[in-house]
C-alpha positions, 0 to 999 in steps of 0.5 A: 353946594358942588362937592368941591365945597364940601372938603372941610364939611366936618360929619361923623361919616368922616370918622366911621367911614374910613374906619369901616373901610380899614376894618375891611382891609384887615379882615381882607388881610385875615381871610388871605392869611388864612386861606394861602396856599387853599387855592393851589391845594384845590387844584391839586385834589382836582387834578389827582381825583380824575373820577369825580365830577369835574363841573361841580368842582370847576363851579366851587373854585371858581367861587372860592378864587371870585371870594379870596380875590374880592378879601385880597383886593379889599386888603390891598386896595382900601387903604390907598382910596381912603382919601377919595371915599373920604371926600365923598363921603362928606358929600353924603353927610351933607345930603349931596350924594347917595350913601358912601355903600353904593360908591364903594359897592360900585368899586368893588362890582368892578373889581370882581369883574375883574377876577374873572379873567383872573381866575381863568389865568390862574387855573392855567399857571397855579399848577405849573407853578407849584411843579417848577415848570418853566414855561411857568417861569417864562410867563412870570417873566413875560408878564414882569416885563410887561408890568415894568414897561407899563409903569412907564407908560403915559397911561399909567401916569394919567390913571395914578393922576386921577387916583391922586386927586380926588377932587379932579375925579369928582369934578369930571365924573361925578354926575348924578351922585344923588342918585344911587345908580349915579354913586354906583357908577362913579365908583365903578369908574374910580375903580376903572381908574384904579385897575388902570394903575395897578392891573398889571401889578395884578396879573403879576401877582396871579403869574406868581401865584395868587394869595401869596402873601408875601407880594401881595403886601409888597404891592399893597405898600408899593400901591399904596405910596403910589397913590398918597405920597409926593413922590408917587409918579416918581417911584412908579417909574422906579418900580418899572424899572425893578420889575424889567430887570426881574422879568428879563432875570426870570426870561433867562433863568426861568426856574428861578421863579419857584424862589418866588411862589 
């Protein structure tokens, strides 16, 4: 039997799975709602207590960014790849593939990977953004520019067609699945995909911010439809188009930006 079969195989995983997952998300909602603003505050304490030693400080941010982004990715991310963790997983039930863990481990690995660059972005803005700077307000701009002229792009649309059809992922990068090193790396490459859609919408998060919560639920529903309505490709386009006119809004009044943080 090809996972393609397995589509209606009914299990309990089917049930439990898209549980857990949802139930990560809201933890990952919880911890960020919790700890908004706690990343711009360590910087502050960094940048106001020039005595202290610098490197353990540096290494206990660093550690707290990679644990807020991994609660914020999970928060926004999970809910838009039920359906193919979904399909996967009956794959599993049916003794197809390794355990749904390893997949969705795979995932997140490539997401972490991915707050590292993210942090180092984020120490260089947090602290222009909370004083108004705007050479801050530029860089939001920028990166809004470049966010809405990516959604157009043709490699926006062939990552989101691949986030939309499970299925057609599987059918092309699902080798091995048995095996959990095979699991692991199909779900690394999902994620790759899936960072192919929405890692500029990421790094405007970081220009505006990180753990703001106000855009990152935003992006959640905008991700979200993106991936699981009809009309998806469509409102990327859309969506494209509203992040130019911010960006260029933000190129002109850069001090406009501290109405968005």
């Amino acid at each position: 039997m090809s996972l393609s079969e397995v589509r209606g195989a009914p299990g309990r995983t089917n049930i439990w799975l898209p549980a857990a997952l949802l139930i990560l998300a809201g933890l990952g909602w919880w911890w960020s709602a919790v700890n908004a603003g706690d990343m711009g505050s360590d910087t502050m304490s960094m940048n106001h207590h020039p005595g202290m030693s610098m490197e353990p400080q540096a290494a206990m941010s660093f550690v707290a960014f990679i644990v807020a982004w991994v609660a914020m990715m999970t928060a926004m991310m999970f809910p838009a790849v039920l359906p193919v963790v979904r399909l996967y997983s009956r794959a599993a039930a049916n003794g197809q593939a390794a355990p749904a863990v390893f997949f969705v481990g795979g995932y997140i690995a490539l997401w972490s990977v991915v707050g590292i660059p993210a942090f180092f972005a984020w120490s260089r803005l947090d602290e222009p953004l909370m004083q108004g700077s705007a050479s801050a307000g530029r860089v939001a701009g920028a990166v809004a520019v470049a966010a809405g002229l990516y959604q157009l792009t043709p490699l926006k649309q062939v990552c989101l067609r691949h986030c939309r059809s499970p299925l057609s992922f599987f059918l092309r990068h699902g080798k091995h699945l048995d095996r959990p090193t095979g699991a692991i790396v199909a779900g690394g490459r999902h994620g790759v995909f899936c960072v192919g859609c929405c890692w500029l919408l990421m790094a405007l998060l970081v220009a505006f911010g990180t753990m703001q919560l106000a855009w990152m639920l935003a992006f959640a529903v905008l991700i979200l439809l993106e991936k699981t309505t009809p009309f998806g490709e469509i409102l990327a386009r859309v969506t494209g188009a509203a992040l130019l006119i911010l960006g260029v809004a933000l190129l002109v009044h850069p001090a406009f930006v501290t109405h968005l943080v």
